[in-house]
C-alpha positions in Angstrom: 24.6 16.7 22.8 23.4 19.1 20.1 20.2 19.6 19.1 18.7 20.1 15.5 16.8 23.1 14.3 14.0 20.4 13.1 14.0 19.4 16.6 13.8 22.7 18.0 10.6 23.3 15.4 9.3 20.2 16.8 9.5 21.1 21.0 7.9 24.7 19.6 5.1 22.6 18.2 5.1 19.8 21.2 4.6 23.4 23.4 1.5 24.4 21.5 0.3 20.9 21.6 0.4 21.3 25.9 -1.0 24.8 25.4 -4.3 23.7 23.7 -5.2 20.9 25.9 -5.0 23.4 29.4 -8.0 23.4 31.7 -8.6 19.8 30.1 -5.4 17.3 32.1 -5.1 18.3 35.8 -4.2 17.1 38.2 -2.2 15.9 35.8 0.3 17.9 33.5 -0.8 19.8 30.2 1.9 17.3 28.1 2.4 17.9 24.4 4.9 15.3 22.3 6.1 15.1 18.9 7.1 12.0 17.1 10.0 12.5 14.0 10.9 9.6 11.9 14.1 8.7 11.4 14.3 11.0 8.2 13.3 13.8 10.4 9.7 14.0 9.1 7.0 14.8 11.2 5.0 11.4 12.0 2.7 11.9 15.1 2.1 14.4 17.3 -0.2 14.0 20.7 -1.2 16.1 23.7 -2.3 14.8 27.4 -5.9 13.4 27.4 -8.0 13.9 30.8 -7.1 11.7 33.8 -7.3 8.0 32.6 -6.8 8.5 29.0 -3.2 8.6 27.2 -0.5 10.4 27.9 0.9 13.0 25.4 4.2 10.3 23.9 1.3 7.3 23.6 -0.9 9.5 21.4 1.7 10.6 19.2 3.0 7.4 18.7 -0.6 6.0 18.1 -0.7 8.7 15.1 3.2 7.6 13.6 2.8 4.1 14.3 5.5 2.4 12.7 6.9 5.8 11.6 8.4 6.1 15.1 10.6 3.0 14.6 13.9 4.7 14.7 12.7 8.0 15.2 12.9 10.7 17.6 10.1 12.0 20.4 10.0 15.1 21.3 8.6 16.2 24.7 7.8 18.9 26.7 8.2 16.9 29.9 10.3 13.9 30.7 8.3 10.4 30.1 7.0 8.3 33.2 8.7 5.2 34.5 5.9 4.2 36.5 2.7 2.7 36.4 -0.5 4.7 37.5 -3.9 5.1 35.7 -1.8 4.6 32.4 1.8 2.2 32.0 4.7 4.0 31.6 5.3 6.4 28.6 8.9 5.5 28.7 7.9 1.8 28.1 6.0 2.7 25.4 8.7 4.4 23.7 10.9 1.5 23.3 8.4 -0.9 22.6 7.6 1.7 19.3 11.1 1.2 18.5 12.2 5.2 19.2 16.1 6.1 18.8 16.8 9.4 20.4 14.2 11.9 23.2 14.5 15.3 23.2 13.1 16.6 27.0 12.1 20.1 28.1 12.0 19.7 31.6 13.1 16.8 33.3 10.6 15.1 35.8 10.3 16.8 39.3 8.6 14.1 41.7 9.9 11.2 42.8 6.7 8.9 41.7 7.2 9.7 38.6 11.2 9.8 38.3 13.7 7.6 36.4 12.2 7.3 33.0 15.5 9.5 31.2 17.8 6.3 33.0 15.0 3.9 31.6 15.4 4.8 28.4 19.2 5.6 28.3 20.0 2.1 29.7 18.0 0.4 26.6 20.5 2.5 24.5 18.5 5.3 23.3 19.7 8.5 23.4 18.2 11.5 25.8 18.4 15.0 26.1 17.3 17.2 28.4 16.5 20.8 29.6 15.6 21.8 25.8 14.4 25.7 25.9 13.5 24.2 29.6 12.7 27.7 31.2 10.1 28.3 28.0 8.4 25.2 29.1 8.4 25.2 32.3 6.2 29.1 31.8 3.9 27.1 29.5 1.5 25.1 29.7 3.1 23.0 32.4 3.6 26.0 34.8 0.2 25.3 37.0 1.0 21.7 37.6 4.9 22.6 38.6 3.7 24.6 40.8 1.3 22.0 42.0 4.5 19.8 42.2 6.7 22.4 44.2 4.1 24.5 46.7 1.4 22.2 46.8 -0.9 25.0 45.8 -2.8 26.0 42.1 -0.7 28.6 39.5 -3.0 32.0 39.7 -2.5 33.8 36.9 -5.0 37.6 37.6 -6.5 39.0 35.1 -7.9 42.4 35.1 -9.2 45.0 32.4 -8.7 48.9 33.3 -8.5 52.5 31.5 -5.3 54.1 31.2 -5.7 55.7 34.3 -5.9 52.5 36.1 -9.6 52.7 36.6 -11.8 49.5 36.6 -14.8 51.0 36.8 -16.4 54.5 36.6 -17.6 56.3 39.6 -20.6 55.4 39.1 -20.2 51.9 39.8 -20.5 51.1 35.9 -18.1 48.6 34.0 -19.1 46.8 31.4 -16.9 46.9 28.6 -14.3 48.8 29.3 -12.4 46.9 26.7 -13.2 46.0 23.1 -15.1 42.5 21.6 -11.5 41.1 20.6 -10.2 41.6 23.9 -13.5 39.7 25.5 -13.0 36.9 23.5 -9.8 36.6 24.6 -10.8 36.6 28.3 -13.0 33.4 27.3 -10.8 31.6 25.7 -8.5 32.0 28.8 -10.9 31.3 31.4 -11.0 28.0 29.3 -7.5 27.3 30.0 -8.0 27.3 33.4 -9.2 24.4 35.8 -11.2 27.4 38.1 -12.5 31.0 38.2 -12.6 33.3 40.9 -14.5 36.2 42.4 -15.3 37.7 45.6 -19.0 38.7 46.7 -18.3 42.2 46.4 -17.8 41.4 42.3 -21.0 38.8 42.5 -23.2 41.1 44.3 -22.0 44.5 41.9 -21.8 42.7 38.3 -24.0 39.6 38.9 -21.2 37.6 36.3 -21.8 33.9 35.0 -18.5 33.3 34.5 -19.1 30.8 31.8 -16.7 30.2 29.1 -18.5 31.0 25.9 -18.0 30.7 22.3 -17.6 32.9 19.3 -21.4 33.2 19.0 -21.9 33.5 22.7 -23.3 30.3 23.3 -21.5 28.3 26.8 -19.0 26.1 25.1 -19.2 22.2 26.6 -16.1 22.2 29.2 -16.4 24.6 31.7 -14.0 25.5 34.9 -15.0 25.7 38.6 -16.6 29.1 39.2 -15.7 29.7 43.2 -17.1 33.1 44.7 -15.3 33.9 48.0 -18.1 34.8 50.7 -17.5 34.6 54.0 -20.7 36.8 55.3 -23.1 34.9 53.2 -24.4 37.6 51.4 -24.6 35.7 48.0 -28.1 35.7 46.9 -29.9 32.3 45.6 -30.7 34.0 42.6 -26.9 35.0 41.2 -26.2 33.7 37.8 -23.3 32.1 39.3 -25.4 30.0 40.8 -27.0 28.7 37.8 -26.4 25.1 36.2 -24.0 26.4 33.2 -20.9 25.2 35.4 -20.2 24.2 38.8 -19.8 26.4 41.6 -17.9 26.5 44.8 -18.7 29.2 47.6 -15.5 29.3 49.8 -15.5 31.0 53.5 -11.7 30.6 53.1 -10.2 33.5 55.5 -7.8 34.1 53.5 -5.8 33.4 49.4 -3.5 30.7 50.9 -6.7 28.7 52.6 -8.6 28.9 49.5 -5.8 28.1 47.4 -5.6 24.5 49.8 -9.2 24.1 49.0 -9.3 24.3 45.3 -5.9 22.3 45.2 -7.9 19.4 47.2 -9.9 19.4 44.3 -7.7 19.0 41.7 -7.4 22.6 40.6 -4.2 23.8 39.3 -4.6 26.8 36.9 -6.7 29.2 39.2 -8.3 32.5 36.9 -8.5 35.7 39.5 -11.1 37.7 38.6 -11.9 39.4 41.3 -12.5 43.1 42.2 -9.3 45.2 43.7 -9.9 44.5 47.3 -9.6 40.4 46.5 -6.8 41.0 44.1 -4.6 43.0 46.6 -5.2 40.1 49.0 -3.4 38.0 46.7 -0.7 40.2 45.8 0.2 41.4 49.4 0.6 37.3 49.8 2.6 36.6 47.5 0.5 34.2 45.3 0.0 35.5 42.1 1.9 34.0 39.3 1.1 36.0 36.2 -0.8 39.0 35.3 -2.9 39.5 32.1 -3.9 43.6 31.8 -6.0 44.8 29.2 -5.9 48.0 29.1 -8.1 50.3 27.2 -7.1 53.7 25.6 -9.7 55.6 28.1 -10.2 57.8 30.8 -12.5 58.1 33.7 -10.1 60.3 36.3 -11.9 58.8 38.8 -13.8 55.7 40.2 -12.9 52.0 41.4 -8.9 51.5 41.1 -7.4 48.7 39.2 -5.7 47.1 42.6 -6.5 48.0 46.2 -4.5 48.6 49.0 -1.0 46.6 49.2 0.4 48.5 52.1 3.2 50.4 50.1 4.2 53.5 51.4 7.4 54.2 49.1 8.5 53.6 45.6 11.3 51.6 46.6 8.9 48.5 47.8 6.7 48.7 44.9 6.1 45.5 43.7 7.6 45.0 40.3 6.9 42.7 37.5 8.8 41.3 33.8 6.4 41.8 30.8 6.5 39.0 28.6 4.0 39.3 26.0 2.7 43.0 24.8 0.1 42.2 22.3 -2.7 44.6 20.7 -6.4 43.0 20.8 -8.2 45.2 18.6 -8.2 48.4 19.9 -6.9 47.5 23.2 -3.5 46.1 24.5 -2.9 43.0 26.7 0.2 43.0 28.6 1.0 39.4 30.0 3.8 39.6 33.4 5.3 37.3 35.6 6.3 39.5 39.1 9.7 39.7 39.8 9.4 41.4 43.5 6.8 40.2 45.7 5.3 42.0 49.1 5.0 38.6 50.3 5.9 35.1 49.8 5.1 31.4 49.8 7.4 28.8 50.7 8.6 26.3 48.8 7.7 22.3 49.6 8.5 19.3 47.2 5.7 16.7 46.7 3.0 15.5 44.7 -0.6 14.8 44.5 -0.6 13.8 40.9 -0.7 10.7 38.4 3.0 12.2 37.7 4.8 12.2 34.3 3.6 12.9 31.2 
């Protein structure tokens, strides 16, 4: 079944919706909707509240109200058939009356199946896998991968010199990179349900790793700031430690048992911010999803490396990524990858641990 360019323009939007309400929905999934009337006119539009409130096709038909009646939803994920903290969106559709869904991805946990057949067998009409692959490397990518390895999405993020330095050799680095690309570490760390250091980066830099505003000031949702520190050398008086956010000090041995722990708690978009040695740790394990650089057009020649040691000896087992965003902040550049060659693995485990759907 074709699909329009209006509602093509619409999942674009319904993408953005799930995008701006990240760090806000998990466990559940970062959900945005659209609601056309049936003149194709945009009527509603919604995005997933916090656990307990509405899902992403309630709010948007909320906003359209009887604009929906013989209209189309689009969604970035498949609507719910079953009942949890909210009814099921799929119910909600037909009771508003709605002709025609256009799905993204379609639902990947049993507790939340069956809504497409739901709604087909009331005689509306459903489409799915619309730009799927773009959706599913959205907004919803932490909680699908919550749904398929039972473990948070880590996306690393690190800030270096051309050279690949990350600090000079003099231990220094602040500000490698310009104002425009530290505001756009903030407003990624508030995307993101925790942030994580070792105590090597606590002890050096002494960060807060607050989200803050435009003007500096802590903005009012935070994410989990976890400091791995298995020695106990974190001192009572680290600003980490403060009450801008909570904290979590993990003796984890290693990424995969920390990742269990902050999954426990509902974590599913994890922020690595940690020094080489802790980054390496994750790489050589196979459990990074993305990578944000910013790179600065600088040189030091020497001083701490962007990445430690991954136990490469040959350019053949290099670990290799895709770049899929190159975008200039300012005077520096941010490259966003996804890796395409990993020196380790995870494996792969259906499940779910979730209110489900949308």
């Amino acid at each position: 079944m074709s699909v329009s360019p209006v509602e093509l323009r619409a999942m674009t939007r319904a993408r953005d919706l799930g995008a701006s309400v990240l760090g806000t929905t998990s466990p559940n999934p970062a959900v945005g909707a659209v609601v056309l009337a049936a003149d194709g006119s945009a009527a509603g539009e919604g995005a997933t509240a916090p656990p307990g409130g509405p899902h992403a096709e309630v709010a948007a038909l909320a906003r359209a109200g009887e604009r929906a009646r013989g209209g189309t939803a689009v969604v970035t994920l498949e609507p719910c058939a079953h009942t949890g903290r909210t009814g099921p969106c799929a119910d909600a559709l037909l009771g508003a009356g709605i002709a025609r869904v256009v799905v993204a991805v379609p639902e990947p946990t049993e507790l939340a199946g069956g809504g497409a057949e739901r709604l087909r067998a009331a005689g509306v009409d459903v489409v799915l896998g619309v730009e799927q692959d773009a959706a599913e490397r959205g907004a919803l990518a932490g909680w699908l991968t919550g749904v398929r390895e039972q473990r948070p999405y880590v996306i690393w993020k690190v800030a270096a010199t051309l050279d690949g330095r990350v600090a000079a050799a003099d231990g220094s680095s602040r500000w490698i990179t310009g104002s425009e690309a530290r505001a756009e570490v903030h407003r990624l760390r508030g995307g993101c349900d925790a942030v994580v250091v070792g105590s090597g980066t606590a002890l050096t830099d002494d960060p807060q790793l607050t989200v803050r505003d435009a003007d500096g000031r802590d903005t009012a949702r935070q994410p989990l700031r976890v400091v791995v520190d298995r020695r106990d050398r974190l001192p009572a008086t680290a600003r980490v430690l403060d009450d801008a956010a909570p904290t979590h000090v993990s003796r984890a041995a290693d990424p995969a048992e920390l990742l269990a722990e902050l999954f426990a708690r509902d974590v599913r978009r994890v922020l690595l911010e940690g020094g080489p040695t802790l980054a390496a740790a994750f790489l050589r394990a196979g459990l990074v999803d993305e990578a944000v650089v910013h790179l600065a057009p600088k040189l030091l020649g020497a001083g701490a490396s962007l990445v430690g040691d991954l136990g490469i000896s040959g350019i053949g087992s290099a670990l290799s990524f895709s770049i899929a965003e190159f975008t200039l902040l300012g005077g520096d550049v941010r490259i966003r990858l996804h890796p395409t060659r990993h020196t380790g693995g995870v494996s792969r485990t259906s499940g779910d641990g979730t209110d489900g759907g949308s």
